[in-house]
C-alpha positions in Angstrom: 97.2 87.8 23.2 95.9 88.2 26.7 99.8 88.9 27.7 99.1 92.3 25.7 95.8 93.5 27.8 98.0 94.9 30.3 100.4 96.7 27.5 97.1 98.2 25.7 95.6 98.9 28.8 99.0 100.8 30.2 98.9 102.8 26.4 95.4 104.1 26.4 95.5 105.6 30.6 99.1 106.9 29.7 98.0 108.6 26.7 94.7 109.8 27.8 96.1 111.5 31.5 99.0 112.5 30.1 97.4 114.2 27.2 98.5 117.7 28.0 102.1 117.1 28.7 102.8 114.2 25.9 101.1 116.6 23.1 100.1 119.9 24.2 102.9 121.4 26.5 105.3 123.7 24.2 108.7 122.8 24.4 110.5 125.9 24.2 107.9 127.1 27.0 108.1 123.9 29.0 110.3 124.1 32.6 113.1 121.7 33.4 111.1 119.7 35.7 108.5 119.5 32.7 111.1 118.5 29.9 112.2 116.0 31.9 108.7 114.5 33.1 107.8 114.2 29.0 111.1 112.5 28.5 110.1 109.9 31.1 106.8 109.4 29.8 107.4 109.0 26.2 110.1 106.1 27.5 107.2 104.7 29.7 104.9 104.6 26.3 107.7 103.3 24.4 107.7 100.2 26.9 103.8 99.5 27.5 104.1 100.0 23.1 106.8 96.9 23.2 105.0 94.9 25.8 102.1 94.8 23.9 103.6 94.3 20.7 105.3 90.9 22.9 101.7 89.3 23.4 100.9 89.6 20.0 104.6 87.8 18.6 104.6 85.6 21.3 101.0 84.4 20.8 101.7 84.0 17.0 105.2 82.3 17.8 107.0 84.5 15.8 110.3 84.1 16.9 112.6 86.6 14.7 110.0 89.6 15.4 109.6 88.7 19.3 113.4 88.2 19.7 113.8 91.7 18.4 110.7 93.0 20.5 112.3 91.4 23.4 115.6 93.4 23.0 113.6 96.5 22.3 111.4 95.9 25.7 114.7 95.7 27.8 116.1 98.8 26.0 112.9 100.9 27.0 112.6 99.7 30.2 116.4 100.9 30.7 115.4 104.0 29.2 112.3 104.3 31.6 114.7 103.5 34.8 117.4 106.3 33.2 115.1 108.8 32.6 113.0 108.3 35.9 116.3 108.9 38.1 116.9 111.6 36.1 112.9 113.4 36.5 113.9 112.5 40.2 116.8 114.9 40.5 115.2 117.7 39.3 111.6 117.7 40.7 113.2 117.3 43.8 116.1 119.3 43.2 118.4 117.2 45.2 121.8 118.0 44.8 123.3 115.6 47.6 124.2 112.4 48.2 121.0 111.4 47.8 120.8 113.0 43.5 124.2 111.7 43.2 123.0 108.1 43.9 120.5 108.4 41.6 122.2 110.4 39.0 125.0 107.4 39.2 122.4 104.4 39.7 120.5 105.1 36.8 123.6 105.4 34.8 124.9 102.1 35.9 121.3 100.1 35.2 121.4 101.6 31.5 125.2 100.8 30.7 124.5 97.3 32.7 121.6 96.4 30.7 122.6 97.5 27.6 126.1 95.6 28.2 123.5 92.5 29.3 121.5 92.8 26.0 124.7 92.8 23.4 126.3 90.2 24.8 123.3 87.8 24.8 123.8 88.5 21.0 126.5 86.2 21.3 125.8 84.0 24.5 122.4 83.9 25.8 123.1 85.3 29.5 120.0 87.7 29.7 117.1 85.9 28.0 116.8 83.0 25.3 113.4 82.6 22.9 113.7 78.7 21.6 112.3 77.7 18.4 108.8 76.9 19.5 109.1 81.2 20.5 109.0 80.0 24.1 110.7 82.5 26.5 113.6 82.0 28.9 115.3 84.5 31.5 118.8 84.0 31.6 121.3 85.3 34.4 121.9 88.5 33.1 117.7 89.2 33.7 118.0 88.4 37.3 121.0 90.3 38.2 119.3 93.2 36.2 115.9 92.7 38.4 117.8 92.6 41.2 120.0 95.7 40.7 116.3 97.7 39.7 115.3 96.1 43.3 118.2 97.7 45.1 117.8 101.1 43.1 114.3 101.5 43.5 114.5 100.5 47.1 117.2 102.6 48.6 115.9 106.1 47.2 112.0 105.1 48.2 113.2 104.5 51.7 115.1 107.5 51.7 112.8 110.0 50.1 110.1 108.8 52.7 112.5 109.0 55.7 113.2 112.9 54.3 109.4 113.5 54.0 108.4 113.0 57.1 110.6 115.6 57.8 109.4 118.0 55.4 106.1 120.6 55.0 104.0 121.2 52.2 105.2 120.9 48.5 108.3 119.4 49.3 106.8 116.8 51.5 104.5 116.0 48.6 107.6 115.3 46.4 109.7 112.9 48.6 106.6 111.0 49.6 105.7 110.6 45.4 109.3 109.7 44.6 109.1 106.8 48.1 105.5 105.7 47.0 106.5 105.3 43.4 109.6 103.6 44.4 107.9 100.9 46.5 105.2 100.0 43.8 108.2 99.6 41.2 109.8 97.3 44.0 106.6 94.9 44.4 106.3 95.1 40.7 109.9 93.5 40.2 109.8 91.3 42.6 106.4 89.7 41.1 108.2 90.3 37.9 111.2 87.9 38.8 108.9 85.4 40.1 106.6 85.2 37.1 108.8 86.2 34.5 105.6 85.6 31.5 102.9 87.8 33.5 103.1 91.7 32.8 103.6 92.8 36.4 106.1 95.2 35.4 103.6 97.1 33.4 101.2 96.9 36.1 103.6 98.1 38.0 104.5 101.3 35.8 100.7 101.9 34.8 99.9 102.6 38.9 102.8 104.6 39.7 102.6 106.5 36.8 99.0 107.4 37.8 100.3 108.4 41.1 102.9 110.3 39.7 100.1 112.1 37.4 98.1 112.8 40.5 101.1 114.5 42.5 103.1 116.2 39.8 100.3 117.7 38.1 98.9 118.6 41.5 101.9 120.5 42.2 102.1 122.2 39.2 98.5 124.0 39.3 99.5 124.8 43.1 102.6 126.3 41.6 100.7 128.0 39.0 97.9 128.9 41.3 100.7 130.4 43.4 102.7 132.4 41.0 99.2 133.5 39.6 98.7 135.2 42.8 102.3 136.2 42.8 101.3 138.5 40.0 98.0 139.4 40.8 99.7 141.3 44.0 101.8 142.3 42.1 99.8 143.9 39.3 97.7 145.1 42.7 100.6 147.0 44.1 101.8 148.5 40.8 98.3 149.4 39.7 98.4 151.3 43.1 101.9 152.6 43.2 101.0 153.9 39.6 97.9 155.6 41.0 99.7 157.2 43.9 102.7 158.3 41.5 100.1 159.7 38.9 98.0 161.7 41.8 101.0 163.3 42.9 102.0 164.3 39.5 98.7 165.6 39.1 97.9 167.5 41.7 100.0 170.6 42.7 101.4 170.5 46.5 100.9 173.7 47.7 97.4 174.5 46.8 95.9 171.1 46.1 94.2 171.8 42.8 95.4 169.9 39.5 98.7 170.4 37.9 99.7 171.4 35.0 101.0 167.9 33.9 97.1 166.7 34.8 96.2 170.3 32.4 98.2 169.2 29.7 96.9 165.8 29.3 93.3 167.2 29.8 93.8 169.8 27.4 95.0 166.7 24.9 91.8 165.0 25.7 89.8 167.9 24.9 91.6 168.7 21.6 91.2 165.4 20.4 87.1 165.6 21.1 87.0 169.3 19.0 88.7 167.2 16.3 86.7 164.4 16.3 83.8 167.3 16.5 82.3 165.5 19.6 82.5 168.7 22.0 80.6 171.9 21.4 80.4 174.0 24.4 83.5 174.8 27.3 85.0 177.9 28.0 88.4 178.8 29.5 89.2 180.7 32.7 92.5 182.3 32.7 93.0 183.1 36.3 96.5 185.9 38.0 96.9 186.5 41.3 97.9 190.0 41.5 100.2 191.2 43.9 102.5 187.8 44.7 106.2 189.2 43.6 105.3 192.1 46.0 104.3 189.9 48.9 106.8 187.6 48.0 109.5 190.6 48.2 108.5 192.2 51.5 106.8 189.5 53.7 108.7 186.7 52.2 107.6 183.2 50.4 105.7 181.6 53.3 103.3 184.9 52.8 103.8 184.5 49.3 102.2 180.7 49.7 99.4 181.7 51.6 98.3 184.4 49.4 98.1 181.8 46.4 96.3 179.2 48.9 94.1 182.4 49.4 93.7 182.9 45.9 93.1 179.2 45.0 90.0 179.0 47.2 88.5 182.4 45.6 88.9 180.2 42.0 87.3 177.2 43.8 84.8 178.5 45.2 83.4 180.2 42.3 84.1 177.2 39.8 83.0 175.1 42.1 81.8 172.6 39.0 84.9 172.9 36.9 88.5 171.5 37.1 91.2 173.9 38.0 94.6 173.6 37.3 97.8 175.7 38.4 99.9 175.9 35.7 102.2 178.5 36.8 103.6 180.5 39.7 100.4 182.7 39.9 98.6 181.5 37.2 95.5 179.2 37.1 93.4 177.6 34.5 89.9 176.8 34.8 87.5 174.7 32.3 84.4 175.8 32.4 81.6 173.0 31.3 78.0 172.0 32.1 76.7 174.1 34.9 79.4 176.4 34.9 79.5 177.2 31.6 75.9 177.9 31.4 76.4 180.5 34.4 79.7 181.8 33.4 78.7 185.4 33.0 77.0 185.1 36.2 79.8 183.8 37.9 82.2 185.9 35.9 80.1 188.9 37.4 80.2 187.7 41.0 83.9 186.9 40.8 85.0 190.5 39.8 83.0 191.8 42.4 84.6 189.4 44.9 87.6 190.9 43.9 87.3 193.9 43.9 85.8 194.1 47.9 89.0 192.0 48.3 91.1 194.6 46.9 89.4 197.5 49.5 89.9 194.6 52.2 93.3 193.8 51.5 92.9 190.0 50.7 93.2 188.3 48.0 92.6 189.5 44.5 92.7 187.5 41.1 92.4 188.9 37.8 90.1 186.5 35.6 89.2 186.3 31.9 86.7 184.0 30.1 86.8 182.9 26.7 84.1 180.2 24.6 85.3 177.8 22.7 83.9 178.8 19.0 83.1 175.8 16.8 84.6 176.0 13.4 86.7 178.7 14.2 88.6 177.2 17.6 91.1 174.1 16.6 92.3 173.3 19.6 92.3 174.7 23.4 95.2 176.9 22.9 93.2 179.2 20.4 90.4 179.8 23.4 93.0 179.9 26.1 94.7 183.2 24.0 91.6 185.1 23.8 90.7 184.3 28.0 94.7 185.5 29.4 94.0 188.8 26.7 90.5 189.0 28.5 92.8 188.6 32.1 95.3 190.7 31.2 92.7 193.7 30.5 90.9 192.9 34.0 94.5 192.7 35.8 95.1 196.2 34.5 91.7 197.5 35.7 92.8 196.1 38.8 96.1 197.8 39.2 94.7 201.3 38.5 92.3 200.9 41.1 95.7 199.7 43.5 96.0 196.3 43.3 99.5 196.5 43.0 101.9 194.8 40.4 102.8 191.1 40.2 
């Protein structure tokens, strides 16, 4: 029974630091590297599980049960060796020489030892249990030590003699894969020598610790690191978005909002007089007279500088208020808060403006205000009619006093 300390002991540490990968990790989430870690693992467990299970028959002499546990250890501990090579390979990716040796090597221990154990059916090379249960390695079990020896050896000195030449992550790998190799090595060589101790689960339960600490170590680095990946990322979108939305928004030649930013804004606003949670705006429907004349006889350069011109007339009198170019020479203004409170004032001021501009021979913009009536307006478009009638009445005014035409 003391036999199967080591085997209970081996069970409990591999279940509870391997928690997370033996029960939690999804499979159809899980990476290669991870699929094949779990595989190695649950062959690990399977072999502290027979160990342990050994103490118990061999301390009860029951020779049937502990012949058949016997097989079972050897064919877990194959499976351990297989699957190990194989976790090597890919958490390395090693695709020379070196994976080949331990793609074949494992191979040839699992075919070897499995060849080892169905012979012994019939000839007791590889172990014999007497009728007194009492345990005996036959020649088979040495050459099979010895082979483990050799495979365990010659990848562990190789991976260490690559990671000295390696940085970071990588480094980290080869220097696991040589570390855990060398343990397995003492381990099998105690093994050989005291065939009736556990050293070989000693041997697993400490490199599978140091595995733990080194592969899951990677893998929050590699997390970490693609984290930040996307973080930067969502960063540089979030600010490529941004850029590519302000320059939809804002028109290029005068600098004030465009009409895509006016039609989402008017959205906004008719979903608020829906929801009856605005009450008071007003629309400015702002023309610049006279830009298909200046456009005709000084050309479009002129042309841009009269609507610049124009622009900072509507600017600087709705100074509180977003203003949008939706057209050619047309400009929208909503008038809210302070503005709207003062819009008759400003509305007064403006057409004054205009009209010295209009003796000066500057700018001049025809304007018309309309409120939004509650219970009347549905949506912006409704207010925005009765402003351009309102502008086109001022823009007449305008041209009989000599304004000019469009």
């Amino acid at each position: 029974m003391t036999y199967s300390v080591i085997g209970l002991l081996g069970i409990a540490i591999h279940l509870i630091i391997n928690y997370e990968v033996l029960w939690k990790q999804k499979k159809e989430k899980a990476s290669l590297v991870q699929k094949a870690y779990r595989s190695f693992l649950l062959a690990v467990l399977s072999y502290y599980i027979t160990d342990a299970l050994w103490g118990i028959f061999y301390g009860q002499r029951m020779v049937t049960i502990l012949y058949a546990d016997t097989v079972a250890y050897f064919i877990a501990m194959a499976a351990s060796v297989l699957l190990w090579t194989q976790y090597a390979i890919v958490y390395l990716e090693e695709k020379g020489a070196f994976g080949a040796f331990l793609h074949h090597s494992g191979r040839i221990f699992f075919v070897f030892q499995m060849a080892g154990l169905v012979i012994n059916l019939f000839y007791p090379a590889f172990f014999t249990i007497d009728e007194a249960a009492n345990y005996q390695a036959g020649v088979f079990r040495f050459a099979a030590l010895f082979l483990q020896i050799i495979m365990f050896f010659l990848p562990s000195v190789q991976a260490l003699f690559i990671s000295a030449k390696m940085e970071g992550a990588v480094k980290r790998r080869y220097r696991t894969v040589g570390v855990f190799g060398l343990i397995m090595v003492i381990a099998i060589t105690a093994q050989a020598l005291y065939p009736l101790l556990p050293l070989y689960g000693i041997g697993c339960l400490l490199g599978c610790c140091i595995l733990h600490t080194f592969v899951v170590g990677d893998e929050k680095a590699e997390y970490l690191k693609k984290l930040e990946e996307l973080v930067q990322i969502e960063q540089r979108q979030k600010v490529e978005i941004g850029s590519a939305k302000q320059l939809a928004y804002t028109d290029s030649l005068t600098g004030v909002k465009s009409k895509h930013a006016y039609v989402d804004f008017e959205m906004e606003l008719n979903r608020r007089i829906k929801d009856r949670t605005v009450r008071e705006f007003a629309v400015a429907s702002c023309d610049v007279n006279g830009l298909k004349l200046m456009n005709d006889t000084h050309g479009h350069k002129a042309g841009d500088e009269l609507l610049r011109s124009a622009c900072k007339l509507i600017c600087v009198h709705f100074s509180h208020s977003p203003v949008f170019r939706t057209g050619g020479d047309e400009f929208e203004v909503i008038l809210q808060g302070q503005d709207y409170e003062s819009r008759h004032e400003i509305l007064s001021a403006f057409n004054q403006k205009a009209e010295q501009n209009l003796i000066e021979g500057k700018a001049v913009v025809a304007v018309g205000i309309a409120d939004f009536i509650p219970n009347q307006d549905t949506n912006v478009q409704d207010v925005f009619e009765r402003a351009d009638a309102e502008m086109y009445e001022r823009k007449n005014i305008l041209k009989s006093m000599g304004a000019g035409g469009r």
